[in-house]
C-alpha positions in Angstrom: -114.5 -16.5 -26.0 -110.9 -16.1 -25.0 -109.8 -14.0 -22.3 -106.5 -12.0 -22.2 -105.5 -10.5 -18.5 -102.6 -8.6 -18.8 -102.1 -5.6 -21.4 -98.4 -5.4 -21.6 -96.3 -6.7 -24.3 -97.1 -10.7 -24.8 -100.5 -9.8 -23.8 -101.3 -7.8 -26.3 -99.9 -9.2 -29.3 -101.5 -12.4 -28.0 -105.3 -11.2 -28.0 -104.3 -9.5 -31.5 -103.4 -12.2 -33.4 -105.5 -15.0 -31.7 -108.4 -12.1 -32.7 -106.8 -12.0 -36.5 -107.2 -15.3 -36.6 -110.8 -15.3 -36.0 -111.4 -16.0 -32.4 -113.6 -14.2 -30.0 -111.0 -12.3 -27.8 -111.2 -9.6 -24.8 -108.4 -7.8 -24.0 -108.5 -6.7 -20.1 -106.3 -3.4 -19.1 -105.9 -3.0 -15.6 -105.1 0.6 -16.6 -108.7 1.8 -18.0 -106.9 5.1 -19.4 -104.9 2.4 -21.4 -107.5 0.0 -22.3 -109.5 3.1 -23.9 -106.7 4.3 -26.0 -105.8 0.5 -27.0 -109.3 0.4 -27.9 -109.9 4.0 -30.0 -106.5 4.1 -31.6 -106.1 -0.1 -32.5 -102.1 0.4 -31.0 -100.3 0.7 -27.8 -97.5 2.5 -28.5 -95.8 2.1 -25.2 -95.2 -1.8 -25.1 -95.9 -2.6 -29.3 -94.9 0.9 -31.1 -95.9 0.7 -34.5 -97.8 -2.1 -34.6 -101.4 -2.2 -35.9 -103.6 -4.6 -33.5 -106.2 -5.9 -34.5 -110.1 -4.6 -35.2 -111.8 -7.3 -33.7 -110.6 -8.0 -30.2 -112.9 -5.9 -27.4 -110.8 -4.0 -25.1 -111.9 -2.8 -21.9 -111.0 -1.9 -18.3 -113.4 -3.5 -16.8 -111.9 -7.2 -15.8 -115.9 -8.9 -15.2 -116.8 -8.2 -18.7 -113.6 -9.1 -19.9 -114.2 -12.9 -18.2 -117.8 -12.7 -19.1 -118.5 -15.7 -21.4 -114.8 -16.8 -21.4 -113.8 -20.3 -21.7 -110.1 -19.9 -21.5 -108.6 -17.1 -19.4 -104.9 -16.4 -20.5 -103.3 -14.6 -17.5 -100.6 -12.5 -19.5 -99.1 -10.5 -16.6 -95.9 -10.4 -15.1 -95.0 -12.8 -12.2 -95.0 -10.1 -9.6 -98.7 -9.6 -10.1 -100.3 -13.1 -10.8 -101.2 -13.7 -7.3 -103.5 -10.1 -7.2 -104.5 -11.3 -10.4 -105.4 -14.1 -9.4 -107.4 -13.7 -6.7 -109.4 -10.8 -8.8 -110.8 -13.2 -11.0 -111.6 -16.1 -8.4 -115.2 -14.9 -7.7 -115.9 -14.4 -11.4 -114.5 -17.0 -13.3 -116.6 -19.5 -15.0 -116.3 -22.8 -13.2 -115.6 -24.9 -16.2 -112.9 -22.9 -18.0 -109.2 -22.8 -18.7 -106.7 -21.1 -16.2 -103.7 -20.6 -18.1 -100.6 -18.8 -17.2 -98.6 -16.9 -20.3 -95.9 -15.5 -17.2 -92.3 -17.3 -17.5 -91.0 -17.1 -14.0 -91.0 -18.2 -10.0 -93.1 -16.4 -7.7 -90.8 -14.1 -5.1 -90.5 -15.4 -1.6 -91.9 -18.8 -2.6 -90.3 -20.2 -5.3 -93.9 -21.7 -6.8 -94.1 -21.4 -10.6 -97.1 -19.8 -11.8 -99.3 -22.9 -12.6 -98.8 -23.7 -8.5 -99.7 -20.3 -7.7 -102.4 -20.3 -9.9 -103.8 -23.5 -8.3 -103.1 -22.2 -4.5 -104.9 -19.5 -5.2 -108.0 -20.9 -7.4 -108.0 -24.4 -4.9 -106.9 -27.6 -5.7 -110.5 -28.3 -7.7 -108.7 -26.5 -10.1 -105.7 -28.3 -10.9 -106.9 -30.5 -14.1 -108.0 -27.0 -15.7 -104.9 -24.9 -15.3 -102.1 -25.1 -18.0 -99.0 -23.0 -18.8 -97.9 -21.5 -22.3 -93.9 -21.3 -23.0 -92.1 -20.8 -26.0 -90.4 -19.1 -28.2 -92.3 -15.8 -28.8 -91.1 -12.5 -29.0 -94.0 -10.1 -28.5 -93.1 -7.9 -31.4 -92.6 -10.2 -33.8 -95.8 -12.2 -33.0 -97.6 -9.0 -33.0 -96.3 -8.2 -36.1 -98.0 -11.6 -37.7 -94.3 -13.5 -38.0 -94.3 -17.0 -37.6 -93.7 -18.5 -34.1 -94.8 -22.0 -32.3 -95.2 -22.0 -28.6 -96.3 -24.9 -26.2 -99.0 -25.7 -23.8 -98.5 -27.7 -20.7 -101.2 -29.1 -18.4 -101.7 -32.0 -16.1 -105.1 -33.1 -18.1 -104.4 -34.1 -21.2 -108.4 -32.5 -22.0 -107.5 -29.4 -21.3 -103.8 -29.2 -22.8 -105.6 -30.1 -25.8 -108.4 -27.9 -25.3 -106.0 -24.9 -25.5 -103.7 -26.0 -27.6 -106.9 -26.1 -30.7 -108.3 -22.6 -29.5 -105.0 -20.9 -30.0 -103.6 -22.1 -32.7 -103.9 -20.3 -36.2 -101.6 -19.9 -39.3 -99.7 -17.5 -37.5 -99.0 -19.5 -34.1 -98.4 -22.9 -34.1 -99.2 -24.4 -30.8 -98.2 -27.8 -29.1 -99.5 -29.6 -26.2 -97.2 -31.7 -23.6 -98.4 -33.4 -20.3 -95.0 -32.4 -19.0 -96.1 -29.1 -17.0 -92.8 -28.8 -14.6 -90.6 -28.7 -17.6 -92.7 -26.0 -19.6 -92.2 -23.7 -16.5 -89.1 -24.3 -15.7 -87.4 -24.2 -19.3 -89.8 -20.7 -19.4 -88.5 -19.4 -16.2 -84.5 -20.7 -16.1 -83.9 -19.7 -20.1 -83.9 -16.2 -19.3 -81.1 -16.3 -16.4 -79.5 -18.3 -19.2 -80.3 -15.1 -21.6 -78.7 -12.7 -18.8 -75.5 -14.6 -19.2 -75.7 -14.2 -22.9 -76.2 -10.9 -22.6 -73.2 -10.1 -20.7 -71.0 -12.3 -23.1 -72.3 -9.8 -25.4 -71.7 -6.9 -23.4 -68.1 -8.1 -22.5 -66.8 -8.8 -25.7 -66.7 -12.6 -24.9 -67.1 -14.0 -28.6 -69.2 -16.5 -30.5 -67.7 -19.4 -28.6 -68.2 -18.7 -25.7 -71.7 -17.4 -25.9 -72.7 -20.6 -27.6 -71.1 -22.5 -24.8 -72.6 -20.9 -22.4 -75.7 -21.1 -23.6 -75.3 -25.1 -24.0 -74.2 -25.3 -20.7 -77.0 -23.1 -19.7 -79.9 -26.0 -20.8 -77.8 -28.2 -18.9 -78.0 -26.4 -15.9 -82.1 -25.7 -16.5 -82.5 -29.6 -17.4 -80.6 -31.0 -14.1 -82.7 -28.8 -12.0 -86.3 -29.2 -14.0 -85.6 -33.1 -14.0 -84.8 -32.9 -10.1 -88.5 -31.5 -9.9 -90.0 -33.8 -11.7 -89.6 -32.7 -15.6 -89.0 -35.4 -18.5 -85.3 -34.7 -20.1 -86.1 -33.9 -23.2 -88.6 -31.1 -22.6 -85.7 -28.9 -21.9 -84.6 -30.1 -26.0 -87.9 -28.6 -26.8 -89.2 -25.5 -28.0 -89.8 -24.3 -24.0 -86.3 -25.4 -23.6 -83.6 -25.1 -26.6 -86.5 -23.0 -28.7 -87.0 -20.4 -26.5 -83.7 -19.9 -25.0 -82.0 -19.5 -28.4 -84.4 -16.5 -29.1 -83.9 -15.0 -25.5 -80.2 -15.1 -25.9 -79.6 -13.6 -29.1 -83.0 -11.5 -29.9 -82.4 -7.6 -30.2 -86.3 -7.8 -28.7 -85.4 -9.9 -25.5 -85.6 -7.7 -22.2 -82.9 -10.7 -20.0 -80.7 -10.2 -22.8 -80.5 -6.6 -22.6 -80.2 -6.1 -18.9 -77.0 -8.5 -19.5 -75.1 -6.9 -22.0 -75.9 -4.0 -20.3 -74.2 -5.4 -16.7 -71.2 -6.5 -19.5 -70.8 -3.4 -20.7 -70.0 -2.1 -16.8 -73.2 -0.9 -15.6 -74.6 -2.3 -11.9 -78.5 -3.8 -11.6 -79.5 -0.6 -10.0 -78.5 1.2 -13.0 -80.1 -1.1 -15.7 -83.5 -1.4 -14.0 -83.8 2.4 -13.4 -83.8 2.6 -17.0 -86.2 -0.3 -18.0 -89.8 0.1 -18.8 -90.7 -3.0 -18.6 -89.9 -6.2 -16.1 -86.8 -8.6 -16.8 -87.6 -12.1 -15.2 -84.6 -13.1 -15.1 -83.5 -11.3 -12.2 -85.8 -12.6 -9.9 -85.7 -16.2 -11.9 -82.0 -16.1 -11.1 -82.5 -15.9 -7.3 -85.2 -17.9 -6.8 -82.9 -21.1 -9.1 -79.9 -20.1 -6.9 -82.1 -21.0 -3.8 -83.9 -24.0 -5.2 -80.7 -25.3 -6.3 -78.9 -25.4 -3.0 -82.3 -27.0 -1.4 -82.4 -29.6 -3.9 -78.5 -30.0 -3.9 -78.1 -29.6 -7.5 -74.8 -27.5 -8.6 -75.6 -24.5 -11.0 -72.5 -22.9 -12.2 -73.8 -20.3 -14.5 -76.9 -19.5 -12.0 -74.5 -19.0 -8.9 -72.3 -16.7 -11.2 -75.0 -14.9 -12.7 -76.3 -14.4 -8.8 -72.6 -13.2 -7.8 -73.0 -10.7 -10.5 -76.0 -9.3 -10.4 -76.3 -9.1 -6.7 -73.1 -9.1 -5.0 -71.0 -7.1 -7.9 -68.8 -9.7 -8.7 -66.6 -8.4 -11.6 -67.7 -10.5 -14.9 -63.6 -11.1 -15.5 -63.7 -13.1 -12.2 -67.0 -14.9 -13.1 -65.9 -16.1 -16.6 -62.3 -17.2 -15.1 -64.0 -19.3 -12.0 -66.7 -20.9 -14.6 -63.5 -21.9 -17.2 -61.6 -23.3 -14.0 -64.2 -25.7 -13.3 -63.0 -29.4 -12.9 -63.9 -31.6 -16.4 -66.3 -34.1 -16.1 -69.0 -35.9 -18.5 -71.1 -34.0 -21.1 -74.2 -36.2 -21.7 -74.4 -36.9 -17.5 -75.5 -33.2 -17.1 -78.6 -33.6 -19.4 -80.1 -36.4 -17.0 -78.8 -38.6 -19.3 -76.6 -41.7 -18.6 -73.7 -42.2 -21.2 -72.2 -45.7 -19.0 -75.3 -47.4 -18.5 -74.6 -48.4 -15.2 -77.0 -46.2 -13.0 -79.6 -42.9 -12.8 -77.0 -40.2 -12.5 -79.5 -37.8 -12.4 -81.8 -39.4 -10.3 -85.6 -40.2 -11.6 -86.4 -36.2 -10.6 -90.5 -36.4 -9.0 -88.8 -39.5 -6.8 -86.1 -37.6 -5.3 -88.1 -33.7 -5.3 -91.5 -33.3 -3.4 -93.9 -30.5 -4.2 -91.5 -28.0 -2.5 -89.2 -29.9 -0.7 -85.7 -31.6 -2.7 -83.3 -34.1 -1.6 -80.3 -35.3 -2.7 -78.0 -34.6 -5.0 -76.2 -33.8 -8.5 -73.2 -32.0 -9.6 -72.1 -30.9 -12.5 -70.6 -27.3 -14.9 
């Protein structure tokens, strides 16, 4: 039995075509008005209109029977809420099964990604049986039985493994990597990336400069997942290039809106007013703006991003100070070194504890 917290968007499409694929899937509503209608009318129009769901999965309100026999519990809410989530399920979950979070984002206030809130919460016994998933999945499209391949992450090999098998089907093609940091990150970093792209949009910037931005952009998300402890070329990887191509140019992605939205003149207060559902990116950009300057690693894009968002700089401003930038080295800011001669961007876990950086790297 698979678990699936979290009724929005990725959460249902999820349970639907895991369920379509012949697994044993729960859905869990925290909303029981929505979890009957999911379950009566087969659809929820409100985060997947016009899309058919699945017969098969069970549907409730009711968050002990949906864990009830579960062997992997897929925690598909939004960041805001996997704490309370969380800590709902602690008393009930079976001691032997998966934890894994399907959020892309950094917890508010502390900066943890989910997997570390996940194990904070849960205890540290926990650790080997929590994993993230990250990739590049539009809800609608995945709901709609369209081709994808997403990632799992874990720091036990077992269980990355484990839940990498359960979930794949002909539909979703699923890879494992031991390389947990880098998952979350590249999951939580692409879509301030995608809010970028989505003012380019907005502003009439071009094709160039979207896709340099957007380069750039991994750069920035490598040099501060490496500084944590990621491997390089995770961030090449479908949690990395994968995902943040689809963010930055799907008509589907929520970052990508918000930004051409802000390009098209419109403040944050504005574009969230009008949203439905929650952009990560907004709080993923603050949070990488703050863990950047603690970890002294220089984030262009980010700090722009931030300037826009939350102190109204005007985007004319923000593209002139990013082209103004002094030149430098391409391959240095991907962790790699093109001399030879030394670790420019240092060896990442070495120079970052669990929550507390050092040092520093520089680049645009």
């Amino acid at each position: 039995m698979i678990a699936v917290l979290g009724a929005g968007s990725w959460g249902t499409a999820l349970a639907s075509v895991l369920a379509s694929s012949g697994q044993s899937v729960a859905l869990w509503a925290r909303d029981p008005a929505l979890a009957l209608r999911i379950g009566s009318e087969r659809r929820n129009p409100a985060y997947l209109p016009g899309v058919s769901l699945s017969p098969s999965m069970v549907v409730t309100g009711d968050l002990g029977e949906a864990l009830s026999g579960a062997r992997i519990v897929v925690l598909a809410v939004p960041t805001h809420g996997m704490r309370a989530t969380a800590e709902r399920c602690r008393p009930i979950l079976w001691k032997g099964c998966a934890v894994v979070s399907a959020a892309k984002g950094f917890e508010t206030g502390t900066g943890l990604t989910m997997s570390e809130v996940l194990v904070e919460v849960l205890g540290s016994s926990w650790e080997s049986r929590v994993a993230a998933l990250s990739g590049p999945n539009i809800a609608m499209e995945i709901a709609r039985g369209m081709p994808a391949a997403t990632v799992v992450a874990s720091r036990s090999e077992a269980t990355a493994a484990l839940v990498r098998d359960a979930l794949a089907g002909e539909r979703l093609r699923v890879y494992s990597s031991g390389d947990l940091v880098g998952v979350e990150y590249g999951g939580a970093l692409k879509n301030v990336v995608a809010i970028a792209a989505g003012v380019c949009d907005g502003a009439g910037s071009g094709d160039n400069g979207k896709a340099a931005l957007i380069t750039r952009g991994l750069a920035e998300m490598a040099r501060l997942g490496v500084r944590a402890g990621a491997q390089p070329l995770t961030f090449a990887g479908l949690t990395g290039l994968g995902d943040c191509v689809v963010t930055c140019f799907s008509p589907f992605s929520r970052n990508r809106r918000l930004g051409e939205a802000i390009g098209r003149g419109q403040t944050l207060r504005e574009v969230e007013a009008g949203m439905f559902m929650v952009a990560e990116g907004v709080n993923a950009a603050r949070v990488a703006r703050g863990l950047a300057e603690e970890a002294g690693v220089e984030m262009p894009i980010v700090t722009e991003v931030c300037a826009v968002l939350f102190e109204e700089k005007p985007i004319l401003a923000a593209f002139v100070d990013l082209m103004r930038r002094g030149a430098r080295d391409e391959l240095s800011e991907f962790g790699l070194d093109p001399l030879g001669d030394g670790d420019p961007g240092g060896s990442g876990a070495a120079k970052m504890g669990a929550r507390g950086p050092s040092g520093s790297s520089s680049g645009g």
